[in-house]
Backbone bond lengths (Angstrom), bond angles and torsions (degrees), N, CA, C in turn:
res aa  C-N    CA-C-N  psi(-1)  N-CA   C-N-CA  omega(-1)  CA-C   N-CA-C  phi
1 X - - - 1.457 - - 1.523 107.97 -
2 X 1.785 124.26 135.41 1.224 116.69 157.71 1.215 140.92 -34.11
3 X 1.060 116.33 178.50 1.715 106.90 166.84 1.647 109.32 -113.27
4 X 1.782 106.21 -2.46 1.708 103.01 157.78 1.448 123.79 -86.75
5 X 1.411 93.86 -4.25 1.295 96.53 169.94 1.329 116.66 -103.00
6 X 1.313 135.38 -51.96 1.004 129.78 160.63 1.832 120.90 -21.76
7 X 1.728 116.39 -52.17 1.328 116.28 174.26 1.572 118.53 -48.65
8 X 1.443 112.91 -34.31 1.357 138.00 -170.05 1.510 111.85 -48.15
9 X 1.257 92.60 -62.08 1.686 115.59 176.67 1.929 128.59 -94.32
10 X 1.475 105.08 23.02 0.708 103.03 180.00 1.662 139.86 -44.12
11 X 1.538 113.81 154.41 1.354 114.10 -158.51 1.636 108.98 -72.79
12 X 1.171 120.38 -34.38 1.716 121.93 178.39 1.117 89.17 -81.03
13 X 1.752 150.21 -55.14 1.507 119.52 -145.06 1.485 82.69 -78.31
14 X 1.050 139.90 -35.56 1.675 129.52 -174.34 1.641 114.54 -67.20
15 X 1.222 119.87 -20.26 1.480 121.40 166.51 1.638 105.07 -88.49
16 X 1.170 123.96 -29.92 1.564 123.91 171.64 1.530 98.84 -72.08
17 X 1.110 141.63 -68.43 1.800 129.00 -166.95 1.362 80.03 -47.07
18 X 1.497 137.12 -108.53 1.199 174.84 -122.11 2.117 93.47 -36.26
19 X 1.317 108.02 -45.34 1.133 98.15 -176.37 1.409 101.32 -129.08
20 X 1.510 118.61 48.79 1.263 123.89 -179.36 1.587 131.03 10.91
21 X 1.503 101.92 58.37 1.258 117.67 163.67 1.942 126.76 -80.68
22 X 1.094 125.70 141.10 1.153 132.32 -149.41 1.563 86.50 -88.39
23 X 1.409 137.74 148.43 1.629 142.33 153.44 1.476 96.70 -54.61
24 X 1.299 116.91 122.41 1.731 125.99 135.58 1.232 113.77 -66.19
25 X 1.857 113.08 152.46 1.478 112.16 157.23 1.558 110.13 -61.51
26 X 1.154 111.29 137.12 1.668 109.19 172.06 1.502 110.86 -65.41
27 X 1.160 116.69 -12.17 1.374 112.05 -171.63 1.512 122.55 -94.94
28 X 1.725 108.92 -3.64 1.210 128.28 -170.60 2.176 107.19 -82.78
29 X 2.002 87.57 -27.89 1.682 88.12 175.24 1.658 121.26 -74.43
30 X 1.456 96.88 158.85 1.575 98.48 -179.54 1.397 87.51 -89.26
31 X 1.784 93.02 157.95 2.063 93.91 -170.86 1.679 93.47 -86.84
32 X 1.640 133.44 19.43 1.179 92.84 160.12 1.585 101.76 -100.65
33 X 1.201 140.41 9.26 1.391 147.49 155.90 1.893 98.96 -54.09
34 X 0.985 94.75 -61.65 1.413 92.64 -178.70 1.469 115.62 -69.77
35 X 1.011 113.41 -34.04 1.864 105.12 150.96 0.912 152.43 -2.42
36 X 1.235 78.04 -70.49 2.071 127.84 -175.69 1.359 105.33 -75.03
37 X 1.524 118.54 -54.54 1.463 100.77 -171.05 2.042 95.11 -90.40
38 X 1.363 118.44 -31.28 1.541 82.59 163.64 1.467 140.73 -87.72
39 X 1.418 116.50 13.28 1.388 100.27 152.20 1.306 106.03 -77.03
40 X 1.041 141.56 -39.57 1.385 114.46 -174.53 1.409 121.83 -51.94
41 X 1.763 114.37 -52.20 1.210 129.86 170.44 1.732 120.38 -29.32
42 X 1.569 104.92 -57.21 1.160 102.92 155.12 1.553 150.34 -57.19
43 X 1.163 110.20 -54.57 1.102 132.95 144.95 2.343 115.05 -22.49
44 X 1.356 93.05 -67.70 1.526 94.82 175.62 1.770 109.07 -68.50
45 X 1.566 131.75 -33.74 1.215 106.89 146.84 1.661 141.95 -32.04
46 X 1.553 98.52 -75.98 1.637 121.77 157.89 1.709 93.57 -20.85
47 X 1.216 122.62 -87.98 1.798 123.46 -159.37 1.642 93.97 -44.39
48 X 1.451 133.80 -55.49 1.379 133.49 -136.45 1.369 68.54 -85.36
49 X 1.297 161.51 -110.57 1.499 159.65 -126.93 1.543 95.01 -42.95
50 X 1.086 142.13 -71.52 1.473 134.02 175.05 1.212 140.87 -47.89
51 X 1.504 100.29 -22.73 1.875 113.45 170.23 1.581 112.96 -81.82
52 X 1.965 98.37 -32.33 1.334 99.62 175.79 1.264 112.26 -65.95
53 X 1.139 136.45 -20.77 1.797 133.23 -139.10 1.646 84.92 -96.61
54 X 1.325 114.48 -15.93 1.668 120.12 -174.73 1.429 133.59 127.48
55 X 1.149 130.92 144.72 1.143 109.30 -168.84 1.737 139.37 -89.20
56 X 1.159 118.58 157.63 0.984 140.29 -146.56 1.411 133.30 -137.94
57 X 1.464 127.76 144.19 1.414 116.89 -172.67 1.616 95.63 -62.90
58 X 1.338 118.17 148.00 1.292 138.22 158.24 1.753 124.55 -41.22
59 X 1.668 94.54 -24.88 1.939 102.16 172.42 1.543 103.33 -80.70
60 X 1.353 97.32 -46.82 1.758 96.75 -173.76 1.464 121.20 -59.13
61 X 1.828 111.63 -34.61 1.387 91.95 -164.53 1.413 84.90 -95.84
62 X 1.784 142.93 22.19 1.634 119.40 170.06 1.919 84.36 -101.89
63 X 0.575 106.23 2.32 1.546 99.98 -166.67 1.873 94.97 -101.01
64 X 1.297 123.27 -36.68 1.529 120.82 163.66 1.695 117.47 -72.42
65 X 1.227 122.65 -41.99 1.323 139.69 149.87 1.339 112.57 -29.60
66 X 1.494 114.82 -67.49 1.843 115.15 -168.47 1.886 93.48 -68.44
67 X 1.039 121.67 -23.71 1.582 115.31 176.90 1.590 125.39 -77.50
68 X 1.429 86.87 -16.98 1.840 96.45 169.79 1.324 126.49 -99.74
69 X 1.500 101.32 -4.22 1.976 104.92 -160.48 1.716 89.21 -116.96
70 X 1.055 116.71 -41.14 1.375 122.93 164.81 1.609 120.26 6.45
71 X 1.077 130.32 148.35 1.417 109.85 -170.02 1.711 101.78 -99.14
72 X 1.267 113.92 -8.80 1.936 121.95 164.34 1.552 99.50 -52.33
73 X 1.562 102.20 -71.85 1.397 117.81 177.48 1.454 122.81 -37.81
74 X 1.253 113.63 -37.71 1.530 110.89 -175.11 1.655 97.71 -100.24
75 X 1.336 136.30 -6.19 1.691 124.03 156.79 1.472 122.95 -51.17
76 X 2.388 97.10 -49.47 0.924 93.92 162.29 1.464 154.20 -41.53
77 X 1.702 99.64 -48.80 1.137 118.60 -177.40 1.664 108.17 -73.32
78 X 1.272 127.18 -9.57 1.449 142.04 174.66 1.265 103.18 -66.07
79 X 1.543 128.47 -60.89 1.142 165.91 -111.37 2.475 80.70 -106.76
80 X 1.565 102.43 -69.07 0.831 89.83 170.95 1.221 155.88 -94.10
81 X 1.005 108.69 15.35 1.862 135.28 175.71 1.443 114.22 -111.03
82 X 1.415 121.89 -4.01 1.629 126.81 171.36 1.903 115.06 -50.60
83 X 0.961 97.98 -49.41 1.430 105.95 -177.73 1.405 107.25 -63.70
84 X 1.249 130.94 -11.23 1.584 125.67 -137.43 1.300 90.09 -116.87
85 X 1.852 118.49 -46.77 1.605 131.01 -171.07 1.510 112.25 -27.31
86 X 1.255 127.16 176.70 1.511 126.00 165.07 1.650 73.44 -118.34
87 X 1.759 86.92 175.19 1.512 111.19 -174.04 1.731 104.80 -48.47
88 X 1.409 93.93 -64.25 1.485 131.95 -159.62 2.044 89.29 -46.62
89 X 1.440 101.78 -49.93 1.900 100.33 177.38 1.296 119.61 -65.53
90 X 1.263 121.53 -29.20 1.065 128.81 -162.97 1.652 110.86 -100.23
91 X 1.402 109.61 -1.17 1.316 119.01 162.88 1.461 111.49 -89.37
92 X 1.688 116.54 -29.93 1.502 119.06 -175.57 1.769 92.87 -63.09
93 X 1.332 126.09 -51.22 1.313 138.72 -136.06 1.765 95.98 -86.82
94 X 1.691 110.63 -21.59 1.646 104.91 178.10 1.635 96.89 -86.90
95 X 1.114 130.22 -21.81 1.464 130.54 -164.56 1.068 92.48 -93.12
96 X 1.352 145.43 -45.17 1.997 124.98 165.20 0.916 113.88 -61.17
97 X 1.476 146.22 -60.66 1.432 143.14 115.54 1.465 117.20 28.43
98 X 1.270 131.14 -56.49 1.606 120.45 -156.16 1.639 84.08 -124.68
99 X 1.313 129.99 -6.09 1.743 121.18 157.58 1.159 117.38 -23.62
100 X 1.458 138.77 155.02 1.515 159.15 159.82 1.400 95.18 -106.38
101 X 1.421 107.60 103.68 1.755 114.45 -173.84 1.718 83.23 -104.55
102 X 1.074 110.25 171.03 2.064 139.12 167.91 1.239 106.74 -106.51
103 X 1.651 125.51 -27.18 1.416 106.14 161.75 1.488 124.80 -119.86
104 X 1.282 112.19 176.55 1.640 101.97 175.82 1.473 108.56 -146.60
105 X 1.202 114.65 161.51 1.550 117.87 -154.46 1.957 106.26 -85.14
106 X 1.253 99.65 130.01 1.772 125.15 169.59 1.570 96.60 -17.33
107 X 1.221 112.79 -69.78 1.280 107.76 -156.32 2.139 112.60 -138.20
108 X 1.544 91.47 62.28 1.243 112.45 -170.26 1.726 117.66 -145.44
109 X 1.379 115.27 143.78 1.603 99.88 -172.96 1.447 91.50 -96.34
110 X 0.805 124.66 149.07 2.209 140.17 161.63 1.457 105.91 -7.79
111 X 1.481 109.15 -57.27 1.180 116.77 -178.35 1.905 116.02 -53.88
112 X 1.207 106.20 -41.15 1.306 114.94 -164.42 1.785 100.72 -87.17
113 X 1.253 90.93 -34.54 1.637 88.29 -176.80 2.062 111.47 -84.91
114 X 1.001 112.54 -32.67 1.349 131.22 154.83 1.809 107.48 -20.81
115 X 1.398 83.89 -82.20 1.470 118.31 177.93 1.681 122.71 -44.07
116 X 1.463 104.36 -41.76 1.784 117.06 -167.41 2.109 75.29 -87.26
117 X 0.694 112.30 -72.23 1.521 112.29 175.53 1.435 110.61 -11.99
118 X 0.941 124.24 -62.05 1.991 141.60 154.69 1.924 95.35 -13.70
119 X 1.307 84.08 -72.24 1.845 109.69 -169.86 1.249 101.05 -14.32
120 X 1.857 75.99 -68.66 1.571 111.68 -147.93 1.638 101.69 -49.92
121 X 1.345 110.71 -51.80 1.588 120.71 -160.61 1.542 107.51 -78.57
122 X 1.139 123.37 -38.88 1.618 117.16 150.18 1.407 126.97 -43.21
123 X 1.240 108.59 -38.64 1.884 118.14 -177.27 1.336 91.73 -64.42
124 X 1.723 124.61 -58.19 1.307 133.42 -171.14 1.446 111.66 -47.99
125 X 1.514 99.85 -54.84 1.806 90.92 -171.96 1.523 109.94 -68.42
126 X 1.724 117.37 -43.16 1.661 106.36 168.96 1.542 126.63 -18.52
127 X 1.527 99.31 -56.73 1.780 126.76 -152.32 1.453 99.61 -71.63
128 X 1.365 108.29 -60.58 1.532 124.99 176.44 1.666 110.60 -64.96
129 X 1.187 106.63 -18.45 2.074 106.03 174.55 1.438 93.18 -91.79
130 X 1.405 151.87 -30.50 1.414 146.24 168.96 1.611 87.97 116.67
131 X 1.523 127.19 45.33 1.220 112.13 -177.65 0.994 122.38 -111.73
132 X 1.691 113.19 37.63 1.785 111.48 -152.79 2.117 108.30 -60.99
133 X 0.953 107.58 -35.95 1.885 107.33 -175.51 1.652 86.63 -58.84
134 X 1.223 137.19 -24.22 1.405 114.83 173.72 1.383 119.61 -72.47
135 X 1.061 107.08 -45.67 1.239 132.20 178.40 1.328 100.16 -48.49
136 X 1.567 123.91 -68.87 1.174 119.19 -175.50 1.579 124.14 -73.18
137 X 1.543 118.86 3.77 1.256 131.90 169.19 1.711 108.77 -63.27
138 X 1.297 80.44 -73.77 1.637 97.05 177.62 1.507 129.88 -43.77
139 X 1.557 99.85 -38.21 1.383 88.13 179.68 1.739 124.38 -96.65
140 X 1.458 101.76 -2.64 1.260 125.77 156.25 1.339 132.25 -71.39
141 X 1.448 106.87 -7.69 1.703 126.98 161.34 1.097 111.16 -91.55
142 X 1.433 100.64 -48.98 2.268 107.21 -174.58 1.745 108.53 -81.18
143 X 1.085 116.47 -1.72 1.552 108.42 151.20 1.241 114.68 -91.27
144 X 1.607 120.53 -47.91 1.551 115.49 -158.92 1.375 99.09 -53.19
145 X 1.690 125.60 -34.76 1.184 139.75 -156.49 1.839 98.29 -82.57
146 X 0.699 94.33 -24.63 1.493 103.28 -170.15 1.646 99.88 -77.40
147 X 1.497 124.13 -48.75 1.275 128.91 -170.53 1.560 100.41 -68.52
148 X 1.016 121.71 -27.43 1.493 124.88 -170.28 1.669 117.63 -62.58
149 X 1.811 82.99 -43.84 1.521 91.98 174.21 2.211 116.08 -75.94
C-alpha cells in the first residue's frame, strides 16, 4: 500500500468517524496526553515489525520489543531523527521533553526518560494530526540508523 493512501485512511480519523468523536485542537493536549497515546502508537509499530520478520515465541518477540521501546532505545532514535524534525515537531518533542511527569522509568536516568517522553509526544501529535507515513518515516530512519551503530 502507498503512503497516499495509507494517509487517506488514517487510523484516528477512522476511530474518530467510527465512534463519532468530534476533532480537538491538538494544541489544547498536554504532551503527556500525547505521550500516552504515542507510546503506545509506537510501541504497536515496534510489535508489527517483529511479528512481521516471523514468528516467534511470545518471550522473544516481548523481550526484542522491551529492547526497542525502551527509553535508551528511544534517545537513540531521538539522537537520530533530530536533524530531520520540522520546527513545528520538534517543538511537540521539547514539550514532552520539558513535561513534569509523577512517574519515571524502572530502568532509566531522568534524562533518558525525559527525553523518550519527547518521542513519545511527537509520535502522539503525528498519530493524532493523521500523520502516520511520518511517523513511519522517522522511525524507519532512527532504526536503520540505529542498526548501523
Amino acid at each position: 500500500m502507498n503512503e497516499s493512501v495509507v494517509s487517506e485512511i488514517s487510523f484516528a480519523k477512522y476511530i474518530r468517524n467510527a465512534f463519532e468523536l468530534e476533532e480537538v485542537d491538538i494544541k489544547t493536549y498536554s504532551p503527556l496526553t500525547l505521550a500516552y497515546i504515542g507510546d503506545a502508537i509506537y510501541d504497536v509499530i515496534i510489535r508489527t515489525l517483529l511479528v512481521e520478520k516471523g514468528n516467534a515465541p511470545v518471550q522473544k518477540l516481548h523481550k526484542r520489543a522491551s529492547a526497542l521501546v525502551k527509553a535508551s532505545a528511544q534517545v537513540e532514535m531521538f539522537h537520530a531523527i533530530k536533524d530531520e524534525l520540522t520546527e513545528q515537531e520538534m517543538g511537540f518533542y521539547k514539550r514532552g521533553r520539558n513535561a513534569k511527569s509523577f512517574t519515571s522509568a524502572k530502568n532509566a536516568s531522568i534524562t533518558d526518560y525525559r527525553m523518550a517522553t519527547g518521542i513519545e509526544a511527537l509520535v502522539g501529535f503525528l498519530y493524532l494530526t493523521d500523520q502516520m507515513p511520518r511517523i513511519i518515516e522517522l522511525m524507519k530512519l532512527g532504526l536503520s540508523k540505529a542498526e548501523e551503530n
